[in-house]
MIVO-574656 format. One line per 3 residues: number of its first residue (from 1); their letters; for each residue x, y, z of C-alpha. Coordinates in Angstrom, 3 decimals. Example, Ala and Ser with C-alpha at 12.3 -4.5 7.8 and 13.67 -1.06 7.14 Angstrom:
1 = as = 12.300:-4.500:7.800 ~ 13.670:-1.060:7.140
***
This chain:
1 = xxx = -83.534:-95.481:124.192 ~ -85.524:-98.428:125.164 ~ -83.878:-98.685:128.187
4 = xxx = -84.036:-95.474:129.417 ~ -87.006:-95.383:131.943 ~ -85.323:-98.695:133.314
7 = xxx = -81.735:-96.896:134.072 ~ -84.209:-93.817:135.126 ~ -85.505:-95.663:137.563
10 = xxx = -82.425:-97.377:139.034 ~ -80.964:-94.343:139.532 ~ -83.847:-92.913:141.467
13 = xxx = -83.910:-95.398:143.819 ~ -80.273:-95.817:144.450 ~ -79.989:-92.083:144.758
16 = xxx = -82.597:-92.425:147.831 ~ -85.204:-89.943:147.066 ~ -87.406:-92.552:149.281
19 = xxx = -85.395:-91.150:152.411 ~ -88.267:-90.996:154.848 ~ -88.457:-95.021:154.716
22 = xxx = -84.921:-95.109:154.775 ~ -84.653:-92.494:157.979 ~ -88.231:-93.019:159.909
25 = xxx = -87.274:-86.914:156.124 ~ -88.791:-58.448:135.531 ~ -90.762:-57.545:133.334
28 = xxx = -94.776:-58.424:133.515 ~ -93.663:-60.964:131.201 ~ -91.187:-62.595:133.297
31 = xxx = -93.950:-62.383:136.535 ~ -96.616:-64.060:133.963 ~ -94.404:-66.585:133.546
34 = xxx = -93.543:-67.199:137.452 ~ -97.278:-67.400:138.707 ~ -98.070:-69.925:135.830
37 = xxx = -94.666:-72.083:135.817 ~ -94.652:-75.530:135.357 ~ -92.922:-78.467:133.696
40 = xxx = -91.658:-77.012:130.707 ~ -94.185:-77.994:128.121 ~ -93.642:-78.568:124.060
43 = xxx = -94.769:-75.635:121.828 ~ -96.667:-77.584:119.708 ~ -98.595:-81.115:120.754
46 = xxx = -99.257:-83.523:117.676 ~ -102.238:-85.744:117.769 ~ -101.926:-88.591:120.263
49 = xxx = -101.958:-91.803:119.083 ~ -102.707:-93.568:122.404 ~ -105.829:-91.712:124.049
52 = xxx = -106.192:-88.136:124.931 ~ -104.048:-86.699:127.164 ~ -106.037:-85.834:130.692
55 = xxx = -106.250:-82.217:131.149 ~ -104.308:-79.763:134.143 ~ -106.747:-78.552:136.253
58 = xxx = -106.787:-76.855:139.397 ~ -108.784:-79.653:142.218 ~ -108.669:-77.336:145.209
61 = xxx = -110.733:-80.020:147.030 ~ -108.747:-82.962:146.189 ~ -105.333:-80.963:147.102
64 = xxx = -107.386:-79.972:150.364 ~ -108.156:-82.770:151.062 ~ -104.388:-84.459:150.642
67 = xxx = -102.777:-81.333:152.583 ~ -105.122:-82.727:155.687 ~ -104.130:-85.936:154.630
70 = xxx = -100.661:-85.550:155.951 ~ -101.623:-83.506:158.967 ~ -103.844:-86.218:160.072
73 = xxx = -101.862:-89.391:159.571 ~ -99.100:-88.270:161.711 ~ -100.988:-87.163:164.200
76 = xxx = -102.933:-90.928:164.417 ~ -99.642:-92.491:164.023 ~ -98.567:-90.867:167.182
79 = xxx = -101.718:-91.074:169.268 ~ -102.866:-94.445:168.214 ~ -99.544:-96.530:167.653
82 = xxx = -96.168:-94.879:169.166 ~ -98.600:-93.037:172.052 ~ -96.058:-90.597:171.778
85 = xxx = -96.688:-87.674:174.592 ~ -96.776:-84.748:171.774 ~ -100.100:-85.793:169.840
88 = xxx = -102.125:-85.670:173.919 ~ -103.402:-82.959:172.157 ~ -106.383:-80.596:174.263
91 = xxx = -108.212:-77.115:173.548 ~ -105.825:-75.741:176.492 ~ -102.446:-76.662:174.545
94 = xxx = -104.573:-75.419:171.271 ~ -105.711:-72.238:172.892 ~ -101.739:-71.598:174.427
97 = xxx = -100.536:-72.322:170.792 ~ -102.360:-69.206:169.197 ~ -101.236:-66.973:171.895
100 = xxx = -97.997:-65.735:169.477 ~ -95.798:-65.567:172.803 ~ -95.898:-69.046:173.474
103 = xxx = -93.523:-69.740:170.755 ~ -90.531:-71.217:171.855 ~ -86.939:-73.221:170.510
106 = xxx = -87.755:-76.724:170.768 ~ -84.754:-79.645:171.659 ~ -85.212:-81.957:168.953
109 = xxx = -82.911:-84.209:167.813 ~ -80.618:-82.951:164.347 ~ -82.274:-85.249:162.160
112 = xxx = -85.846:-84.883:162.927 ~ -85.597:-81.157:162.864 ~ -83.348:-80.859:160.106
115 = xxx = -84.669:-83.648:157.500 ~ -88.306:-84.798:159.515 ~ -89.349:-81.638:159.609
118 = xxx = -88.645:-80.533:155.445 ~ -90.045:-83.720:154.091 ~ -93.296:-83.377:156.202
121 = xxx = -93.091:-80.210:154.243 ~ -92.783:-81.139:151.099 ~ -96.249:-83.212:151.387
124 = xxx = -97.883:-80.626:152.265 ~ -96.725:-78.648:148.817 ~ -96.963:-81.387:146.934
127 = xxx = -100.720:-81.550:148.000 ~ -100.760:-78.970:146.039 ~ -98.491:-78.888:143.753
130 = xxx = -99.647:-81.852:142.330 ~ -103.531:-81.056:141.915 ~ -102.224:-78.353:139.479
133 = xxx = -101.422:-75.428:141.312 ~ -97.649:-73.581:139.990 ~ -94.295:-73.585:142.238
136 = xxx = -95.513:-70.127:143.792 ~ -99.143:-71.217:143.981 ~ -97.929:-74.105:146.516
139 = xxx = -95.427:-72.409:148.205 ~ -98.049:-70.957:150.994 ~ -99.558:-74.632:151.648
142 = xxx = -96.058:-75.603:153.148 ~ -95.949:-72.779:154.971 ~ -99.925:-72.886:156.501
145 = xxx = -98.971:-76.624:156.617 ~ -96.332:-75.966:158.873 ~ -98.443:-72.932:160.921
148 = xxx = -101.522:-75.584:161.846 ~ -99.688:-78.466:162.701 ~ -97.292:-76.235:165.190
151 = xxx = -100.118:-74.854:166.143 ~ -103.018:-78.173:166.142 ~ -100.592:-80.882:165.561
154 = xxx = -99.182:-81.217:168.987 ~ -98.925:-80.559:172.247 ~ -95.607:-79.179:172.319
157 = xxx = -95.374:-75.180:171.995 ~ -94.927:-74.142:168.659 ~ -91.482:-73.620:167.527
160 = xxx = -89.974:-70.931:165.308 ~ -86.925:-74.177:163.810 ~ -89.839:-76.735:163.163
163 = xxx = -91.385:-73.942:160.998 ~ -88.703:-72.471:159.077 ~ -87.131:-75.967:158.488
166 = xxx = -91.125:-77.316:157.272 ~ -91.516:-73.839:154.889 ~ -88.573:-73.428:153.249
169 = xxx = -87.193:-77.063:153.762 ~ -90.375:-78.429:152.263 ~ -90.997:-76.574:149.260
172 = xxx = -87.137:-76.813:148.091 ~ -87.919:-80.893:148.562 ~ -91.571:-80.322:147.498
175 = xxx = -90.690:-79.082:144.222 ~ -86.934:-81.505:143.424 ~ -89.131:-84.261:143.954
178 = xxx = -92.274:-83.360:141.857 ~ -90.281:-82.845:139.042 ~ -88.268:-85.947:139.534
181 = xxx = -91.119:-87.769:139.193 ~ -92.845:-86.257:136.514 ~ -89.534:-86.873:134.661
184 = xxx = -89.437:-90.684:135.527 ~ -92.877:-92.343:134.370 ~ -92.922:-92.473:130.524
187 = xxx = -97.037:-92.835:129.763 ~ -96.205:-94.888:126.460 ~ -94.173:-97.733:128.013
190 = xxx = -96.092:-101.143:129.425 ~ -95.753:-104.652:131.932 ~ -93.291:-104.576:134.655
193 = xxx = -90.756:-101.732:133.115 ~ -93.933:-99.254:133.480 ~ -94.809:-100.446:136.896
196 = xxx = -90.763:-100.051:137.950 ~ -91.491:-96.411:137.038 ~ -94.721:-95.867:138.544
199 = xxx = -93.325:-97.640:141.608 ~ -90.396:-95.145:141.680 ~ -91.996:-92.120:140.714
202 = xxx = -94.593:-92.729:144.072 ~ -91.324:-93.163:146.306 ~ -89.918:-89.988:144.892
205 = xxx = -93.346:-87.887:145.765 ~ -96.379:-89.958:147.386 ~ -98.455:-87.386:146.725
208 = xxx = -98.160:-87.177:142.695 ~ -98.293:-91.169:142.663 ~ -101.257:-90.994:144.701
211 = xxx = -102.967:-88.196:142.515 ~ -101.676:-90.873:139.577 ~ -103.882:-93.901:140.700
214 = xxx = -106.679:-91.166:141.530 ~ -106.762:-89.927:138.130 ~ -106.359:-93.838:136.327
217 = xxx = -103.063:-92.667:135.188 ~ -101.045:-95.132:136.707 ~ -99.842:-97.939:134.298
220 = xxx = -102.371:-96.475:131.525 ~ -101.015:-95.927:127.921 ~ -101.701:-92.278:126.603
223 = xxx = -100.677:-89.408:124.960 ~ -97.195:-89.132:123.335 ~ -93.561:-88.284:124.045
226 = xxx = -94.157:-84.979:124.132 ~ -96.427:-84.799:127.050 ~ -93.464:-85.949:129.237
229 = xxx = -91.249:-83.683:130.923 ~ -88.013:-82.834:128.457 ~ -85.759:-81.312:130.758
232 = xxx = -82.421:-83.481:130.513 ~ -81.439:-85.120:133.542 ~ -77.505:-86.099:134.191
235 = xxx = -76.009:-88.150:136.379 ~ -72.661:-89.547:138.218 ~ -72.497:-92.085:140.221
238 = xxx = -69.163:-92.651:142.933 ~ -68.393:-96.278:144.781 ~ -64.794:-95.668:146.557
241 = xxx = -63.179:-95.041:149.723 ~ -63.172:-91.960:151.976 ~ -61.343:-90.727:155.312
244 = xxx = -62.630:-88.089:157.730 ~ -60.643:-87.079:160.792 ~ -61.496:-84.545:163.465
247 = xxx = -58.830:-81.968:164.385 ~ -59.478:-79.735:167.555 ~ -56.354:-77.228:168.228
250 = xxx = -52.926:-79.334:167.570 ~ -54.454:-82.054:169.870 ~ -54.714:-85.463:167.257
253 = xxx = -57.930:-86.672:166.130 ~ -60.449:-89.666:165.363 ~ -59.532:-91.388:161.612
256 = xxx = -62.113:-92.920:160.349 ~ -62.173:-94.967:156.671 ~ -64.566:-96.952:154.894
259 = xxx = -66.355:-96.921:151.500 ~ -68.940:-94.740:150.342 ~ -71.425:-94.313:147.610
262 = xxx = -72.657:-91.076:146.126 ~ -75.312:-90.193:143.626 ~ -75.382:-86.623:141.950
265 = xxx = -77.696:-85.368:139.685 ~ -78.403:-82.519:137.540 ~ -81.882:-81.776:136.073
268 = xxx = -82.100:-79.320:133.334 ~ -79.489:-76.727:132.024 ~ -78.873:-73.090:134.137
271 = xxx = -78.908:-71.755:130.347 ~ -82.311:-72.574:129.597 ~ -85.901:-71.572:130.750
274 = xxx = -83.947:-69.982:133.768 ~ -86.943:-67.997:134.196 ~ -88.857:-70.602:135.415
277 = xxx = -88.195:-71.741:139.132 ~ -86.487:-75.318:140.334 ~ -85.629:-75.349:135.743
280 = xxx = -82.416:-76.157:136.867 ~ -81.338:-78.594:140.047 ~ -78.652:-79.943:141.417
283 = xxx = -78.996:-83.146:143.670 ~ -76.204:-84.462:146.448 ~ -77.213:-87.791:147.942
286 = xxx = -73.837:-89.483:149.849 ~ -73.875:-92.591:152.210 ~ -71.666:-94.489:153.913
289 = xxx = -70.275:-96.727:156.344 ~ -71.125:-94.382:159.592 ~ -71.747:-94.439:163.345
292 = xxx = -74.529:-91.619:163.371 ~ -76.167:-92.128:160.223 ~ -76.035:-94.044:156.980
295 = xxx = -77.477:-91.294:154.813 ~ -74.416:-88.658:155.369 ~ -75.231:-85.903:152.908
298 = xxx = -78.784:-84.363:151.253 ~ -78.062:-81.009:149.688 ~ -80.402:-79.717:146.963
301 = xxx = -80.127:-76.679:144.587 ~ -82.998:-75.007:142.821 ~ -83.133:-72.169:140.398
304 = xxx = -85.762:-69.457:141.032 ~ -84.760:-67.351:138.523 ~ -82.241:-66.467:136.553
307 = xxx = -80.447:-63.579:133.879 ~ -78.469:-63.631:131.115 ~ -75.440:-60.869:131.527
310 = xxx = -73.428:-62.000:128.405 ~ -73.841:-64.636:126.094 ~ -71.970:-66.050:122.976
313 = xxx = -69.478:-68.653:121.357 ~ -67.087:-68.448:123.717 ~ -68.250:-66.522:126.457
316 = xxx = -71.047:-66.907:128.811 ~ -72.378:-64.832:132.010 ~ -75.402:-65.815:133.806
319 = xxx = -76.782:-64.753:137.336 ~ -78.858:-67.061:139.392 ~ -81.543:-66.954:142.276
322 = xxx = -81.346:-69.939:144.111 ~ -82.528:-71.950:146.640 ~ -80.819:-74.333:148.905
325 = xxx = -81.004:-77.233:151.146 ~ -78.318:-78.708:153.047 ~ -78.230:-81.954:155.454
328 = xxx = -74.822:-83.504:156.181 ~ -74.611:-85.536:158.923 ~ -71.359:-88.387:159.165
331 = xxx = -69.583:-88.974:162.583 ~ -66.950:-86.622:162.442 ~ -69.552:-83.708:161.397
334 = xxx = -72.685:-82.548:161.390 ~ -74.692:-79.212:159.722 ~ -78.019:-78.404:158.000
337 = xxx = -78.949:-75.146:156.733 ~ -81.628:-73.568:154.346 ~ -80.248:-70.479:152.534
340 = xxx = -81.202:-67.734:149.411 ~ -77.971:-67.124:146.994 ~ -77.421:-64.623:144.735
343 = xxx = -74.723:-66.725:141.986 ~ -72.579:-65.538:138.714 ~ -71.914:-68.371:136.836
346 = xxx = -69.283:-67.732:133.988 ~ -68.037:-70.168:131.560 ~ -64.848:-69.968:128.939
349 = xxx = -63.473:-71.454:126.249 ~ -60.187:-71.304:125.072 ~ -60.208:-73.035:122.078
352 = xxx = -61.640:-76.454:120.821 ~ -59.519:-78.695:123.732 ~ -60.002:-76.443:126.789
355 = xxx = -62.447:-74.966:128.976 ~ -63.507:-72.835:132.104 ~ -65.967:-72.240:134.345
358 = xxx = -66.082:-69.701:137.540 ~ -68.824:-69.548:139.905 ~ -68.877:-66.901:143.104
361 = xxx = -72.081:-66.149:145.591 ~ -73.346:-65.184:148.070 ~ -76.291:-64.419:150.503
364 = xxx = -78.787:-64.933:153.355 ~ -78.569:-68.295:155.817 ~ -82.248:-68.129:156.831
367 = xxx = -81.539:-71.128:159.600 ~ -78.930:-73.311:160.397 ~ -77.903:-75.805:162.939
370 = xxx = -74.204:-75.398:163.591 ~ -72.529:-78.501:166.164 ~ -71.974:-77.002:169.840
373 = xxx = -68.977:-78.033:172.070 ~ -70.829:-76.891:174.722 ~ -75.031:-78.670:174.706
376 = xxx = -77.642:-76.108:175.857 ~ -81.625:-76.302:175.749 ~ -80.860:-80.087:175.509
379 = xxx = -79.405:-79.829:172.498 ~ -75.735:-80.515:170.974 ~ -76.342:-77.821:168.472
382 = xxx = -77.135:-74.315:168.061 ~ -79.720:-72.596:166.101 ~ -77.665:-69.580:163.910
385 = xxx = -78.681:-66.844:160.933 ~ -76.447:-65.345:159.231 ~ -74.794:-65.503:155.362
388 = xxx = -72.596:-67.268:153.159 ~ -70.121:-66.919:150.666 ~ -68.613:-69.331:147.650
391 = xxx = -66.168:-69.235:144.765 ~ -65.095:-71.869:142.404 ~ -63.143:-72.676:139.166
394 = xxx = -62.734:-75.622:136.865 ~ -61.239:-76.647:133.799 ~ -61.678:-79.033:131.259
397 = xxx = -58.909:-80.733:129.183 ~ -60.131:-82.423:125.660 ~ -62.944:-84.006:127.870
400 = xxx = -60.346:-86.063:129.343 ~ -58.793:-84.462:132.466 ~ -60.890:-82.567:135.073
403 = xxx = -60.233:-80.079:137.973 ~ -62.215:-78.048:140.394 ~ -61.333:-75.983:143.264
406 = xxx = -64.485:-74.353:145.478 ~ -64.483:-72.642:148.943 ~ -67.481:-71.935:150.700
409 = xxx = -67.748:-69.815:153.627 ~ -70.317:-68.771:156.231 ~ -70.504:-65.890:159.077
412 = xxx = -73.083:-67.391:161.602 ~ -74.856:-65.692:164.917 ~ -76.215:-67.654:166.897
415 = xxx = -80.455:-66.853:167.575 ~ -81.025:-69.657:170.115 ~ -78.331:-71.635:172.536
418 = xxx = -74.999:-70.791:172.906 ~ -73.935:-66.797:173.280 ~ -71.769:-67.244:170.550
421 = xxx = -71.227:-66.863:166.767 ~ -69.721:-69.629:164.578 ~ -67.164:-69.071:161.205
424 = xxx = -67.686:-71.998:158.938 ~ -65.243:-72.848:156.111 ~ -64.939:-75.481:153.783
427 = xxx = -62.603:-76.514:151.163 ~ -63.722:-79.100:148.388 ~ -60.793:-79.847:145.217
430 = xxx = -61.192:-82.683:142.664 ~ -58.650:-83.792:139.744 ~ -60.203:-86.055:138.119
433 = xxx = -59.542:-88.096:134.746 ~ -61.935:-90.127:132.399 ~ -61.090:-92.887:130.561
436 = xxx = -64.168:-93.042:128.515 ~ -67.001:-91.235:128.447 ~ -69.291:-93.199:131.282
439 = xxx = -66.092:-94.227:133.264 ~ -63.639:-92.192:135.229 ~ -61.389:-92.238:138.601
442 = xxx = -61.500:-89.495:140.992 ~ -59.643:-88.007:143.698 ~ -61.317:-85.464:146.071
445 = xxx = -59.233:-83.833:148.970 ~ -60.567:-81.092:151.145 ~ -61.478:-80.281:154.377
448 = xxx = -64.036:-78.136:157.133 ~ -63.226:-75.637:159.354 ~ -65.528:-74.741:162.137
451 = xxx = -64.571:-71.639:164.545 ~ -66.638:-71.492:167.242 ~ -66.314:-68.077:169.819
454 = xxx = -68.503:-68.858:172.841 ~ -68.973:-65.771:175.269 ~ -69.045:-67.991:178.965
457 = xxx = -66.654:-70.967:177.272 ~ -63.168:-70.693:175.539 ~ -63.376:-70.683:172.144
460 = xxx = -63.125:-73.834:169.988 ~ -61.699:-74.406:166.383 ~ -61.975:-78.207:164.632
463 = xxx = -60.902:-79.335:161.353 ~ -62.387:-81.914:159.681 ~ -59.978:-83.123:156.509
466 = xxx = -60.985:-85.886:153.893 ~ -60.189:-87.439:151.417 ~ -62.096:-89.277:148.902
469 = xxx = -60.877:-92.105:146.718 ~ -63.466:-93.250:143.496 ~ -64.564:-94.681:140.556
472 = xxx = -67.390:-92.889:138.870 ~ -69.989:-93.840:136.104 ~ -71.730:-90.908:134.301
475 = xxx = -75.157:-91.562:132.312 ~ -77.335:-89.155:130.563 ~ -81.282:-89.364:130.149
***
């Protein structure tokens, strides 16, 4: 275990949760328990041997302070040092910006809107979140965040994508990467391992490792293992080869191959605490040899709550509110979405040797930008609403031999660009087999299917098959 925080940290890193340097983005019971969630916390605390441990309290000032923090340093970045023409900020832009009908679709490119846009986001909840306000206590900064700097921030006429993307987008990162770094720094460890962690925990969410050296907690010795964060975290890790191709109609496409790495991690269990919101997440970071974009895939899932249908030995039925982020963004395809599901997770077992797990859901797509043949408002994507679909099985042979099937669907209508609607299907399939229990080889076939039914163009449907090749390494903390 003495390595832990060292591995912790490696994996942090490598995943890329310090993207933005990398891109320059029930009952009253159960509602007690949402407006005062936090990192789950021990039921008993034993005497520290190291120092006190520093009290949570709520700094409204501080976290004040910090949300204007990352309105302002934008802002002088622009003015000051790129000149760019949005920050020529004056009270007649200010004054058409609070006039609700000036609001207007912007032309951004994907990335800014799609990942700039959420991590500015997630500062501004973390502003808060970090100064001790709970997941639901923080939630509104992102979204006043996102309201005054649409509104103050810039010149440009505020746009309903830039604030969706910075509300939802940012407290979905806000929150994945608070508790990330919570989890990483270990208070009792010392000398350069301790600083590795420190170091990695401010990458993962600037505004916690700033509240750290604020508070003198960064490299001090305190408290005792139970003051950190014991949610488990899990983790693979792929290095391989992949192949894309772009289909349109029967007419041959672009094949492209080269190697990729992926990091995926799981924090917490969906079985436990599922009361509490972001208990359980699911992290997606992919990059790769590419054209567009060496960062290819961000998608993030978060628990908001959760309820136990059926539960024993061998049986187990458990619904889940969730919330999700999705960037992917590789040259033969490109999408980013922020959506609500409603999911059934169900797991079997038949026996000591084999097991199964199902997974189906459904619900809202609050925003997402869905590749257009056919560029309008200056963009080569449109903005779409609409909802989703997914189903899945596995199975599990004596912890030795693995496959998954899962299709995910979505029934999009376009609310700015294009007068058309979009039907977007993918297919994901893995077999894999493990020859111990860190090391395994994979093999993951599937494909996307975009349908595209434009009103003044002729309709257009691409497929997008892959295949990836890999060897993976899987590591518990």
């Amino acid at each position: 275990m003495k390595f832990l925080p060292y591995r912790l940290t490696i994996l942090v890193l490598s995943a890329a949760f310090c993207l933005p340097l990398t891109l320059v983005a029930q009952t009253a019971q159960d509602a007690a328990r949402l407006i005062t969630d936090s990192i789950p916390k021990p039921k008993k605390q034993s005497t520290p041997i190291f120092g006190p441990l520093p009290p949570t309290i709520k700094r409204f000032d501080r976290a004040a302070a910090e949300w204007g923090l990352a309105q302002v340093i934008p802002f002088s970045y622009g003015k000051f040092i790129a000149h760019a023409p949005y920050s020529n900020v004056t009270g007649a832009t200010i004054w058409r910006n609070l006039n609700p009908g000036s609001w207007q679709w912007d032309k951004d490119i994907f990335r800014t809107n799609q990942f700039g846009h959420p991590y500015q986001g997630s500062l501004y909840f973390s502003a808060f979140r970090t100064n001790g306000y709970s997941f639901w206590q923080s939630a509104p900064a992102a979204v006043a965040g996102s309201y005054f700097w649409e509104t103050f921030g810039e010149n440009e006429r505020p746009s309903p994508n830039d604030f969706v993307n910075t509300s939802f987008g940012g407290i979905v990162l806000g929150e994945m990467s608070y508790r990330l770094s919570n989890k990483i720094v270990n208070n009792r460890h010392t000398g350069f391992g301790r600083q590795m962690e420190e170091i990695a925990a401010f990458l993962t969410n600037p505004m916690n490792g700033l509240n750290r050296l604020l508070e003198g907690k960064w490299g001090r010795v305190y408290g005792n293992p139970e003051d950190r964060d014991s949610s488990q975290v899990s983790a693979e890790f792929d290095l391989g080869a992949r192949t894309f191709n772009s289909l349109t109609g029967t007419v041959g496409g672009n094949k492209k191959t080269g190697i990729f790495g992926r990091a995926k991690l799981i924090y917490g269990s969906r079985y436990k605490d599922y009361h509490t919101p972001f208990s359980n997440i699911l992290i997606n970071v992919e990059v790769g040899k590419d054209d567009s974009s060496a960062v290819n895939v961000i998608s993030v899932y978060g628990s908001l709550a959760g309820w136990e249908l059926q539960s024993n030995k061998d049986l187990k039925h458990l619904a889940i509110l969730s919330a999700n982020y999705d960037y992917i963004s590789n040259e033969a395809f490109f999408y980013g979405a922020q959506s609500v599901k409603f999911n059934l997770f169900s797991q079997y077992e038949a026996g000591k040797k084999v097991k199964f797990n199902t997974n189906i859901g459904t619900g809202p797509v609050l925003l997402a930008a869905v590749p257009s043949t056919y560029s309008t408002n200056g963009r080569n994507y449109d903005y779409t609403s609409g909802f989703s679909v997914n189903g899945g099985a596995g199975i599990v042979v004596n912890n030795k031999f693995f496959a998954s099937f899962d299709y995910r669907g979505g029934w999009l209508y376009t609310v700015n660009g294009n007068k058309s609607h979009y039907f977007l299907h993918t297919i994901t399939s893995e077999v894999r087999y493990a020859w111990s229990k860190k090391l395994s080889l994979a093999a993951e076939p599937g494909y996307f299917f975009l349908r595209g039914n434009y009103k003044d163009h002729d309709d257009v449907n691409k497929r997008y098959p892959y295949v990836r090749l890999s060897t993976r390494y899987i590591v518990d903390f």
